[in-house]
C-alpha positions in Angstrom: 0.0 0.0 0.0 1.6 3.2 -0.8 2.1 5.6 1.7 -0.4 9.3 2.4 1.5 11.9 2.3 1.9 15.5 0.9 4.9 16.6 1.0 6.1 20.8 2.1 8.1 22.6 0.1 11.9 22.3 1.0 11.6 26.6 1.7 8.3 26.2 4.1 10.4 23.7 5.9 13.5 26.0 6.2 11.5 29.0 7.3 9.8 27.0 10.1 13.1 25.9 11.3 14.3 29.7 11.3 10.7 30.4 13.0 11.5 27.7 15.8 14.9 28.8 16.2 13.8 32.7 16.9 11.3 31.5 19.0 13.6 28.8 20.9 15.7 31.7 21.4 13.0 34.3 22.7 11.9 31.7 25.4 8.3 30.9 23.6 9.3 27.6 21.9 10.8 24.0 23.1 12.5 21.7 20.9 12.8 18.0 22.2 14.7 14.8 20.5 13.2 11.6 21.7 15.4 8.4 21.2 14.0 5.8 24.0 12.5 3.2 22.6 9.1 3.8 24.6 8.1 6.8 26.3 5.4 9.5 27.2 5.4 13.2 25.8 3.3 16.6 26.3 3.8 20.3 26.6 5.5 22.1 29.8 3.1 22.4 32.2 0.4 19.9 31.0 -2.5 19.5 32.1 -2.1 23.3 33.2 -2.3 26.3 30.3 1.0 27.0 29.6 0.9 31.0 28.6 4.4 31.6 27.2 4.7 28.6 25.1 4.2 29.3 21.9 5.4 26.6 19.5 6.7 23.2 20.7 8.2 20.3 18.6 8.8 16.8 19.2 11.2 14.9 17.0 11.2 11.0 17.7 13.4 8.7 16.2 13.2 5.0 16.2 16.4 2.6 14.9 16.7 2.0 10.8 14.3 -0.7 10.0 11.8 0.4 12.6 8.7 2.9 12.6 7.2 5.2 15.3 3.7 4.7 16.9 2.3 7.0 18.7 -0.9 7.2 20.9 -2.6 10.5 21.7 -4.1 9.5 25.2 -6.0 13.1 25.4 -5.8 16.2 23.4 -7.6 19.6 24.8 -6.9 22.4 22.2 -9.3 25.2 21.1 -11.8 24.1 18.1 -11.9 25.4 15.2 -12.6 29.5 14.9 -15.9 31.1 12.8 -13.4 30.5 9.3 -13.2 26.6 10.3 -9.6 26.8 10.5 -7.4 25.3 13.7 -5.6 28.5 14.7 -4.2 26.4 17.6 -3.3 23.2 16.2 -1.0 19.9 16.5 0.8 18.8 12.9 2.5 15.1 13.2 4.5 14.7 10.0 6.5 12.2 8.9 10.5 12.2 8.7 12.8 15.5 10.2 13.0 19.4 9.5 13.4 20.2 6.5 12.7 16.9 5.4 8.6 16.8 6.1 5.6 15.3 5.1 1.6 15.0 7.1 0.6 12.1 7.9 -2.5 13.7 8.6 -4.2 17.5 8.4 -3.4 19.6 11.7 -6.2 19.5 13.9 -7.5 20.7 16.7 -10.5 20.6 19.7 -10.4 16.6 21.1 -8.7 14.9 18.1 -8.9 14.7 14.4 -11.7 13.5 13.0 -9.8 10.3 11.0 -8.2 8.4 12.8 -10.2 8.3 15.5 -10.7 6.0 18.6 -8.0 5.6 18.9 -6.0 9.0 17.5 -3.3 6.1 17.0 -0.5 7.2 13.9 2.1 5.7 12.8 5.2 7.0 10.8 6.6 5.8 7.4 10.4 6.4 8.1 12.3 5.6 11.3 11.5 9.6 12.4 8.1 11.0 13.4 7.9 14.8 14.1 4.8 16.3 16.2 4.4 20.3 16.4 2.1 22.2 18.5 1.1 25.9 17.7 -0.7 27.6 19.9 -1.6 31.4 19.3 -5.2 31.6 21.9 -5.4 31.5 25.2 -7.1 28.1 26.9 -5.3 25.9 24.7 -3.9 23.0 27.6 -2.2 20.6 24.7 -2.0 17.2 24.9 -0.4 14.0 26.5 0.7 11.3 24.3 2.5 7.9 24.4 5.0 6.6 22.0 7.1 3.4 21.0 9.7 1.8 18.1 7.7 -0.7 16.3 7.8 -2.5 13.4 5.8 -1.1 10.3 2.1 -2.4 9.9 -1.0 -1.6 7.7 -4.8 -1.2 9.2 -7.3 -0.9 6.9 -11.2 -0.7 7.4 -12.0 -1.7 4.0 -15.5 -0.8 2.8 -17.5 -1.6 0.0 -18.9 1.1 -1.8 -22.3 0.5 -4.2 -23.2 3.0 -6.6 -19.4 3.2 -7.9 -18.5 -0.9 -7.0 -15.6 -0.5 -5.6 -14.0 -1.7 -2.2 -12.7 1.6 -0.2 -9.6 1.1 2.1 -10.0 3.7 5.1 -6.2 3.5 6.4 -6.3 3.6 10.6 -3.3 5.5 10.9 -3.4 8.1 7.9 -4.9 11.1 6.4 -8.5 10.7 4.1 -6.7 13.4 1.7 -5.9 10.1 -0.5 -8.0 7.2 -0.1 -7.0 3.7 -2.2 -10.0 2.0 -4.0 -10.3 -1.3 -5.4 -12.5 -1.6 -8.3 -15.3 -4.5 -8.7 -15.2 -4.5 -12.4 -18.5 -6.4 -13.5 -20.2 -5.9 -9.9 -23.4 -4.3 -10.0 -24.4 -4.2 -5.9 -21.6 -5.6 -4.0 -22.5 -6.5 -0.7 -21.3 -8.4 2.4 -16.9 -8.6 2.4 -14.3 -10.9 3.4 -10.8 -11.4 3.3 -8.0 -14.4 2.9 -5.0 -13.6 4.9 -2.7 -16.0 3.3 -3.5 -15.1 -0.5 -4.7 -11.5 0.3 -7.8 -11.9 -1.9 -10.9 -9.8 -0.8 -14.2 -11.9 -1.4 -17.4 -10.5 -1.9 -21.2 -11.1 -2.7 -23.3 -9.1 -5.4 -26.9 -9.5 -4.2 -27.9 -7.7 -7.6 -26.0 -9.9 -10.3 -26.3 -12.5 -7.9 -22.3 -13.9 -7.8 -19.9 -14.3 -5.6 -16.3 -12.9 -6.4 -12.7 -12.4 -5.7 -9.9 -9.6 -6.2 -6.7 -9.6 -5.2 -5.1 -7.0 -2.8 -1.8 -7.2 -5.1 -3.2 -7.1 -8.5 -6.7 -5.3 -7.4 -8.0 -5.2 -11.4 -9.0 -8.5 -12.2 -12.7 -10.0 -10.2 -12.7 -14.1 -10.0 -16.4 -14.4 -10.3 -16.3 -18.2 -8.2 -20.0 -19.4 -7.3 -22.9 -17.9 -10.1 -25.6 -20.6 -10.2 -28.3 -21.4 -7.3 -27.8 -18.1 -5.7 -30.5 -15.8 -5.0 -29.5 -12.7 -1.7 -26.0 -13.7 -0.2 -26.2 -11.4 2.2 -23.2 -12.9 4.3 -20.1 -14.0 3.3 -16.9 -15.8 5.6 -13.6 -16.8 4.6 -12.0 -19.8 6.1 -8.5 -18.9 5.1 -6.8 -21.6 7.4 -8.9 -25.0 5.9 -9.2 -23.4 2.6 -13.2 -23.2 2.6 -15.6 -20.3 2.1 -18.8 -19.8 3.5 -22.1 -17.9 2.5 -25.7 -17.1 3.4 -28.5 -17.1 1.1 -31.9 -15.1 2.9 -33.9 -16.0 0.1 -32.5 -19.5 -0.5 -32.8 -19.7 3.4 -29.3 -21.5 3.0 -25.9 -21.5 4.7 -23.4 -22.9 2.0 -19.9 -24.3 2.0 -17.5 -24.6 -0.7 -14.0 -24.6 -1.7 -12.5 -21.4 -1.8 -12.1 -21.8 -5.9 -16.2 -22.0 -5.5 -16.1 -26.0 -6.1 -17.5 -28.4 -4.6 -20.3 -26.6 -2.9 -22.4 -28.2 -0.5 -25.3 -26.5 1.7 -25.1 -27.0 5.3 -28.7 -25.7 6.5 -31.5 -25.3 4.6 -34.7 -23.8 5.4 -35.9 -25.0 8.8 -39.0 -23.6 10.7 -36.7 -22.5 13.5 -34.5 -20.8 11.1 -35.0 -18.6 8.1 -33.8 -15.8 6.4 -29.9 -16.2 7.3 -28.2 -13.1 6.8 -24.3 -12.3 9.1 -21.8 -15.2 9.0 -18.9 -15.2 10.9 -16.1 -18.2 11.6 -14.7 -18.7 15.2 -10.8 -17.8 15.2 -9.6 -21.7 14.4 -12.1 -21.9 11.7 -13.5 -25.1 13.5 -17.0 -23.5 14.2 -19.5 -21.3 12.4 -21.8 -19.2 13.7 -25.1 -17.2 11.3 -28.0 -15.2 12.3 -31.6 -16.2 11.7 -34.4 -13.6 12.2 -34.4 -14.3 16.3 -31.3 -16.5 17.0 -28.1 -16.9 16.3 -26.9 -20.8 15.4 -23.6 -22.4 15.6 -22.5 -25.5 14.6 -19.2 -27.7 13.6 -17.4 -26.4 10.3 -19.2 -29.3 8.3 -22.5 -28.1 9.8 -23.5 -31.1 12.1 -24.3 -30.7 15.5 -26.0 -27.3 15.0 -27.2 -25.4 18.2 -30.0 -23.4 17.4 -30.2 -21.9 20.1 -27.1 -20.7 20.6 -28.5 -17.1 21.1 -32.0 -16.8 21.5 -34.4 -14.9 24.1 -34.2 -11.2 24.4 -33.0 -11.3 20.4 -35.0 -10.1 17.7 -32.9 -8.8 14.3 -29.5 -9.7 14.7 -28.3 -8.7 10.8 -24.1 -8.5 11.6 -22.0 -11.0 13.7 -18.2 -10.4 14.7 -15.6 -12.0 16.5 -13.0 -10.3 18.8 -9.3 -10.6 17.8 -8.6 -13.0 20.2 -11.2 -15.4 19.0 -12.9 -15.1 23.2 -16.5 -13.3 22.3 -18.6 -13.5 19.5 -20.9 -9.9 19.2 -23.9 -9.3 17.4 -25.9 -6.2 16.7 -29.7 -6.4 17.0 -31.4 -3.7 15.0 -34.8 -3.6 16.4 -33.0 -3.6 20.0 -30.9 -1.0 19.0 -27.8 -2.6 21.1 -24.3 -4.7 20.9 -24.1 -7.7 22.9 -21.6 -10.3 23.0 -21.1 -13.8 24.5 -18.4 -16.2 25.2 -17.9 -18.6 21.7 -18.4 -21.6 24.1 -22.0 -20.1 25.0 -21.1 -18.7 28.3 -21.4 -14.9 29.7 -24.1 -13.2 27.5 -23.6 -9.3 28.4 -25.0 -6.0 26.4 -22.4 -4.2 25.7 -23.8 -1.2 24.0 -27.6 0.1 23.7 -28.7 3.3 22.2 -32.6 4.7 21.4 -30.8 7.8 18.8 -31.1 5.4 15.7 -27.5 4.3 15.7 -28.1 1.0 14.5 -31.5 1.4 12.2 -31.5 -0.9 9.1 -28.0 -1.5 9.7 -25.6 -3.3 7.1 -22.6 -4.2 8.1 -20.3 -4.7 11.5 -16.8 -5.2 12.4 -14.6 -4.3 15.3 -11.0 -3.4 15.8 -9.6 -3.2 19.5 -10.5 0.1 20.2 -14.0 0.5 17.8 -16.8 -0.7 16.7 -17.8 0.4 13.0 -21.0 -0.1 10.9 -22.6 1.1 7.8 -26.2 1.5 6.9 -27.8 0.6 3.4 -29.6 4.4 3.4 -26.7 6.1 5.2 -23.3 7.4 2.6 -20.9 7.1 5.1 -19.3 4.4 7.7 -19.9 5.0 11.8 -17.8 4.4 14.7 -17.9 4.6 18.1 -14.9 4.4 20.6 -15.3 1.4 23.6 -13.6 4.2 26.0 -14.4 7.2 24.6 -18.1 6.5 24.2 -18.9 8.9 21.1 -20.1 8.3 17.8 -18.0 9.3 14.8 -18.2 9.1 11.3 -16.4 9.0 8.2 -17.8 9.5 4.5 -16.0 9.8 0.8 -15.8 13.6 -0.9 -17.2 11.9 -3.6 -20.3 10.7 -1.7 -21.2 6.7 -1.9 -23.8 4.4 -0.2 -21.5 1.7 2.0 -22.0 -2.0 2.3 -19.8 -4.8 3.8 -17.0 -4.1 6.2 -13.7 -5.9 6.7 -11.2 -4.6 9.3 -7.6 -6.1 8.0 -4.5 -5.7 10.2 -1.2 -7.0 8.5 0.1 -7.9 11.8 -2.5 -10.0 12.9 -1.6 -13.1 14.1 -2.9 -16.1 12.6 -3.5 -19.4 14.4 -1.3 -22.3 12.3 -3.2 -23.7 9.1 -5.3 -26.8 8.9 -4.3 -29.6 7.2 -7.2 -29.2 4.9 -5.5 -26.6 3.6 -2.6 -28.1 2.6 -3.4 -30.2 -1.3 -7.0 -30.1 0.7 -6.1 -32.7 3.2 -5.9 -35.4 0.3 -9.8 -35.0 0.2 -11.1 -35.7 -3.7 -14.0 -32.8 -2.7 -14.0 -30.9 0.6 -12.0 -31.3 3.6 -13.1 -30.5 7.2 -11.3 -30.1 10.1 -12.4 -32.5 12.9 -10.8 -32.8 16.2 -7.2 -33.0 15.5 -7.4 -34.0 12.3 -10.0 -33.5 9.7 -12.7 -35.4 7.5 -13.5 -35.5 3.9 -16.8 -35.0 2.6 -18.3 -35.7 -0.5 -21.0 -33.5 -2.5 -21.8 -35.1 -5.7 -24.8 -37.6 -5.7 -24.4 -40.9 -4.2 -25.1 -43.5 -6.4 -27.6 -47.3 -5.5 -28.1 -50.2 -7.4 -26.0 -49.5 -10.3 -27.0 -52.5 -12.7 -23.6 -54.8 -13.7 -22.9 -55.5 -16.9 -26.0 -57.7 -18.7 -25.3 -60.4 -20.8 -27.7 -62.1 -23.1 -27.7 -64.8 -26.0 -30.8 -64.6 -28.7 -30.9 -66.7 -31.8 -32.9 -63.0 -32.9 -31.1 -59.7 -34.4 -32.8 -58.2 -31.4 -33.7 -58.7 -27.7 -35.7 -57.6 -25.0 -33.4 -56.4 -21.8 -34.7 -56.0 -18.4 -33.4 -54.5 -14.9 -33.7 -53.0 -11.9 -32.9 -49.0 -12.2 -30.8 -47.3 -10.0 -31.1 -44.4 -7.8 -29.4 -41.6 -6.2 -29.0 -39.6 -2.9 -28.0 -35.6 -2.9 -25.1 -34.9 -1.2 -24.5 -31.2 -1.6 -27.1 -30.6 0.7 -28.3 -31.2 4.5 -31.2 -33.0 3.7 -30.1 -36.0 1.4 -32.9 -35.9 -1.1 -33.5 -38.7 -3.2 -33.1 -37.5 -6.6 -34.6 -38.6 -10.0 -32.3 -39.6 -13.0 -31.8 -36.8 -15.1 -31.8 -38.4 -18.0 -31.0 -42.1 -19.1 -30.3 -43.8 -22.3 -32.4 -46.9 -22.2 -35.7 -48.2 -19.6 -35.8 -51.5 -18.8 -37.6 -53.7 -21.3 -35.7 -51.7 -24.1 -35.0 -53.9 -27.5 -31.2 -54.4 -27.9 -29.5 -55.1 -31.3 -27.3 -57.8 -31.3 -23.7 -57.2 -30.1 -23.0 -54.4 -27.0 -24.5 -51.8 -26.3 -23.7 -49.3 -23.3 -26.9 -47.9 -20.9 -26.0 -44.5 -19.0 -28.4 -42.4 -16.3 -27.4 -39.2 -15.0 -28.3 -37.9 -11.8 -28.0 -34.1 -11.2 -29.1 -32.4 -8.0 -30.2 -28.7 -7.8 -27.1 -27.4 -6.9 -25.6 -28.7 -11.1 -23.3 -31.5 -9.1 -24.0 -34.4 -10.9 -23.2 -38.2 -11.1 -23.7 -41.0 -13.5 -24.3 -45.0 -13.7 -23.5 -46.7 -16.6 -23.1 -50.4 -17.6 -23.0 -52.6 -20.9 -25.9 -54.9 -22.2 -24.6 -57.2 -24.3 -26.8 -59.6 -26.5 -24.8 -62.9 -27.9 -25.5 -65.2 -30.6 -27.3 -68.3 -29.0 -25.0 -71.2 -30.0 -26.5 -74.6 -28.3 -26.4 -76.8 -31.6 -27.0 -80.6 -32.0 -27.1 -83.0 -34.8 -30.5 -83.3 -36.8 -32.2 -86.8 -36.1 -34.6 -88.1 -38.8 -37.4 -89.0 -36.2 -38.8 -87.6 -32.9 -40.4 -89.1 -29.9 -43.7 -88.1 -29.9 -45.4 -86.6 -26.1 -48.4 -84.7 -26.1 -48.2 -80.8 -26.9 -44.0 -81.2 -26.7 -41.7 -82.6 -28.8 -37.7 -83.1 -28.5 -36.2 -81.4 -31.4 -32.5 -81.2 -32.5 -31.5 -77.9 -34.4 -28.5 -76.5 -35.7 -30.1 -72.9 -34.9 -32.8 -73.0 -32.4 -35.5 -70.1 -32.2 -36.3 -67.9 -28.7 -38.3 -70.1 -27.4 -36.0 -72.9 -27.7 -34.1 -73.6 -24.3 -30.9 -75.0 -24.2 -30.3 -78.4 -21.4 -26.7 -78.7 -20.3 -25.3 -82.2 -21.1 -25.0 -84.9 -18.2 -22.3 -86.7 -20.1 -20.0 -86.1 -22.9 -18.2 -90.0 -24.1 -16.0 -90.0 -27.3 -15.4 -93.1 -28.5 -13.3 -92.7 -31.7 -14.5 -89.9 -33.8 -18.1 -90.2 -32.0 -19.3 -88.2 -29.5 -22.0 -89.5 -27.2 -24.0 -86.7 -25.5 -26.4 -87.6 -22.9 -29.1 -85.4 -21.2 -31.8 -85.2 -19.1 -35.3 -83.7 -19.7 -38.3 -83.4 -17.5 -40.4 -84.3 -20.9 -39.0 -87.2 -22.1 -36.4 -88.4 -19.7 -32.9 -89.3 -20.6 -31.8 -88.6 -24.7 -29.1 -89.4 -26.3 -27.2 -87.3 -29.2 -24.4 -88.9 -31.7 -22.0 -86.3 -33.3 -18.9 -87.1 -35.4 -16.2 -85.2 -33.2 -14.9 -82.2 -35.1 -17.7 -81.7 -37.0 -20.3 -79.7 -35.3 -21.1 -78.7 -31.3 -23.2 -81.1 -29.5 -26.4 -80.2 -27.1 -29.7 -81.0 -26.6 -33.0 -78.2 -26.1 -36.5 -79.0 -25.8 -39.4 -76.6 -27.9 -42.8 -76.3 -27.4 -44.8 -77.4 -30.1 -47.8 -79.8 -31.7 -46.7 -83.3 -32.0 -45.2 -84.0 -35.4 -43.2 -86.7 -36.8 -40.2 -85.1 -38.9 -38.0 -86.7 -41.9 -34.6 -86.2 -42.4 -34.1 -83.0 -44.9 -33.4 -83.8 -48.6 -32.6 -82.0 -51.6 -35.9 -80.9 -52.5 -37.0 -81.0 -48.8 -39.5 -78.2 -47.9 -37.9 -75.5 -45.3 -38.9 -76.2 -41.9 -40.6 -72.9 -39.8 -37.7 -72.7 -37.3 -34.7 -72.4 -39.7 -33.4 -69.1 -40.3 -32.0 -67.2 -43.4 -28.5 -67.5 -43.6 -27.8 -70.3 -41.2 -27.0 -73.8 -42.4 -28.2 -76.8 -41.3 -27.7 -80.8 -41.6 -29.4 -83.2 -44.9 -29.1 -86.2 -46.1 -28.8 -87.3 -49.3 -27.6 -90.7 -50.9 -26.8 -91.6 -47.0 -24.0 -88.5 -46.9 -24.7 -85.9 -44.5 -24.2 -82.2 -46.0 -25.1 -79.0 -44.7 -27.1 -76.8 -46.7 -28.2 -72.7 -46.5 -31.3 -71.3 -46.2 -29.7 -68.7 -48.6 -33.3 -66.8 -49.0 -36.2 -65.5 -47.2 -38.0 -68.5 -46.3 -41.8 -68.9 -46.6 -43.7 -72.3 -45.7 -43.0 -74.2 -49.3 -39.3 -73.1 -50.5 -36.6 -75.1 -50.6 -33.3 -75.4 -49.4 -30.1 -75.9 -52.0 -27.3 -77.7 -50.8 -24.3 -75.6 -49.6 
């Protein structure tokens, strides 16, 4: 972040140090050089009025590589005069005479008006300089603290509507120069988070209905991440240490989890009668625990959503819209907008207290709430600016653009802050395939894409036909990506059950796709073979009522195939022996080599059959194409049924 300043001219400089000298000199100006690493400064005489000084400069100088901080504890200077101009007035400026430049405007009365609660500034060399000027009488000064740190950033980054941008309010700098990020393709950015480890900002648009991203380093180019199934995402939370993000939805009435890319989403509460409308979201310090507002309660629950506590707040609660958590991860606060107040409570449930009440409107319709160690800050939907009221000071400040904007989402960002060790899950996401949890002291995967039942093997069928009829039990599919495991329908599917398949394989898919677009499929092969049970033609048949035993080369549907009971070769003849519930035990001779040997029963009028010959008429069951067994002259030969066969045509020897 670049640094605020506005540099004086090199001659302003040297005539102040003149000015300073002659005054030194004449006994109405001090001139102090402050090395210590820590210490306190104020004017002679302080708290009293100190007439006869008239000027008074503190130089402090830290070690190269370090910064000064310093801490104005009280300041008690005139206001401003009927112009608007400080006549009496405190300047802190960075770096030495003549070498200047203001961190901030000089100011007067109580404090500046930015930064406030606490007037906290901090230098951008190792040398801070601090003047006071005092030309009225009542003027008492100020009393300050000071101390070599190392440098730091703290921003209250705001997001600004009309213009989508998001607005970095530096704690320790002037509002002459203010840096802004801009939402390129936003059209009414709302809530704001940050990831401290990739410095990304992440925001909802409740308008284009998105969620996005931007870098802090390379703020030009928004990552929109989740755009489907989202309706008001009024509350967004990063979970920068187990690499998850988290969102509310009040008109979805949802609480959703993803990765931090936007995959893998999955919703962790859905609309329950005890809880509707979700709207703040807020992670407790380890990211193990989230906590959401509902219209009169505030839940929390594990990071995965189980073992929700709906009633983790509730009684004496009736629009909590913003949740926060203190730096130290001890108290989770709320504000209630119809109460008009701040509580807070222990994050393990304990020690409810109000901390802050108000009946002057502080908190109507109110947005957006964070916290810093020495603030609390807000915006309103209605209101152009961002509020903020000191926890000592008790007063209410505010803070608005020259360039007026409605405010939105809040995000207080210190660069110091110190950040609990990363979870596994964030780390090649625990070794999860979708989303990674932490549990305990170690963490959990969890799936989102429909579950899959009664996924059909692979089918395999013989049919002396081109085609075949194919039946099975379907499958179905449970929704993962939400809290309620809904059973879903297939999507679509390539084949029912008693579909006809064409000889040879063919493959049957369903897709299942749940309503967040996660989707999951079941396939499997139906394969339809060519039957091949063949035995030797016999010249005569026993005769049974209604059945007969026939012997064919290529039997029809209906004809079933018997396994053998015996197979004997003796020489180059096979015996084949089987058993039948119509006609007992038959026998089969085939000439080894020569054909496959079986036996099949058919259902069919009694009938005596001959032996076919070369004028032989075509029997019904033989099929175009296939040969089958004659005799002639007391040779076998095979002939084909080389046409399309009617009752009365005529086979021709092969």
């Amino acid at each position: 972040m670049d640094s605020i300043s506005s540099t004086l001219p090199f001659q302003t400089s040297c005539w102040l140090i003149f000015f300073i000298t002659f005054l030194v000199s004449s006994g109405k100006a001090c001139f102090f050089t402050l090395t210590e690493s820590e210490g306190t400064f104020a004017p002679l005489l302080y708290p009293q009025v100190n007439l006869d000084i008239k000027l008074c400069t503190w130089q402090i100088e830290a070690p190269i590589g370090k910064v000064v901080e310093i801490l104005f504890e009280e300041v008690a200077m005139n206001s401003t005069n009927e112009n608007g101009f400080c006549v009496d007035n405190i300047t802190i400026s960075d770096g030495a005479a003549p070498f200047l430049s203001e961190i901030i405007p000089p100011f007067c009365g109580d404090g500046p008006p930015w930064p406030r609660y606490p007037t906290q500034l901090l230098s951008q060399s190792h040398v801070m300089t601090v003047t006071l000027k005092k030309e009225l009488v009542g003027s008492r000064g100020f009393r300050a603290s000071y101390k070599h740190v190392d440098s730091r950033e703290e921003l209250v980054a705001v997001v600004a509507v009309e213009n989508p941008a998001i607005i970095l309010f530096d704690r320790f700098a002037s509002l002459s120069y203010i840096p802004q990020i801009p939402l390129i393709g936003a059209s009414h950015p709302s809530a704001l988070s940050f990831d401290f480890i990739t410095k990304y900002f992440y925001f909802t648009d409740i308008r284009a209905k998105f969620i996005g991203r931007v870098s802090l380093k390379t703020p030009f180019a928004v990552e929109k991440l989740v755009t489907d199934s989202i309706q008001n995402p009024l509350g967004v939370a990063v979970a920068y240490l187990t690499g998850l993000l988290y969102w509310t939805d009040a008109d979805r009435h949802e609480v959703s989890v993803s990765r931090l890319d936007g995959t893998y989403r999955k919703s962790i509460m859905t609309l329950t009668p005890n809880c509707r409308t979700p709207r703040g979201v807020v992670l407790s310090r380890d990211h193990k625990y989230i906590f959401w507002t509902c219209e009169s309660r505030i839940v929390k629950s594990k990071a995965d959503g189980s073992e929700q506590n709906l009633d983790f707040v509730s009684g004496n609660i009736v629009n909590p819209t913003a949740l926060a958590i203190d730096s130290d991860g001890t108290y989770l606060y709320w504000m209630d907008t119809h109460l008009g107040a701040i509580d807070r409570i222990r994050v393990d449930g304990a020690g409810r207290i109000n901390v802050l009440s108000s009946d002057e409107g502080f908190f109507d319709n109110l947005h957006s709430f964070v916290m810093s160690d020495f603030a609390y800050y807000w915006t309103h939907p209605g209101k152009q600016q961002m509020q903020y009221y000191g926890k000592s000071e008790q007063a209410l400040q505010s803070v608005y653009l020259v360039v007026r904007q409605t405010f939105a989402g809040l995000y207080y960002y210190k660069s110091d802050l110190d950040i609990p060790e990363q979870h596994l899950c964030s780390t090649e996401n625990g070794g999860c395939n979708e989303l990674c949890f932490p549990a305990e002291n170690s963490f959990k995967c969890n799936e989102v894409t429909p579950t899959i039942s009664n996924c059909p093997d692979d089918i395999l069928e013989s049919s002396s036909s081109l085609y075949m009829t194919v039946n099975w039990i379907e499958p179905t599919a449970v929704s993962r990506s939400s809290d309620q495991n809904e059973i879903l329908p297939y999507r679509s599917r390539s084949h029912a059950p008693m579909s006809s398949f064409i000889r040879g394989t063919t493959e049957v898919v369903y897709l299942f796709r749940d309503d967040l677009g996660y989707e999951a499929e079941c396939s499997f092969n139906v394969t339809v073979e060519t039957r091949t049970s063949t035995t030797i033609y016999r010249s005569t048949v026993t005769e049974v009522p209604q059945s007969s035993i026939i012997q064919s080369a290529h039997p029809s549907d209906d004809f079933v195939s018997l396994s053998p009971m015996l197979l004997i070769v003796i020489g180059s003849v096979i015996l084949v022996v089987c058993l039948t519930a119509i006609t007992g035990v038959v026998v089969v001779l085939c000439c080894c080599g020569c054909c496959k040997c079986g036996c099949g029963i058919k259902e069919q009028p009694p009938m005596t059959q001959q032996p076919l010959s070369m004028t032989s008429q075509v029997p019904p069951w033989t099929t175009k194409g296939e040969s089958y067994p004659v005799a002639s002259g007391g040779v076998s030969h095979y002939v084909t049924n080389t046409a399309f066969i009617e009752d009365g045509e005529y086979l021709t020897i092969a």
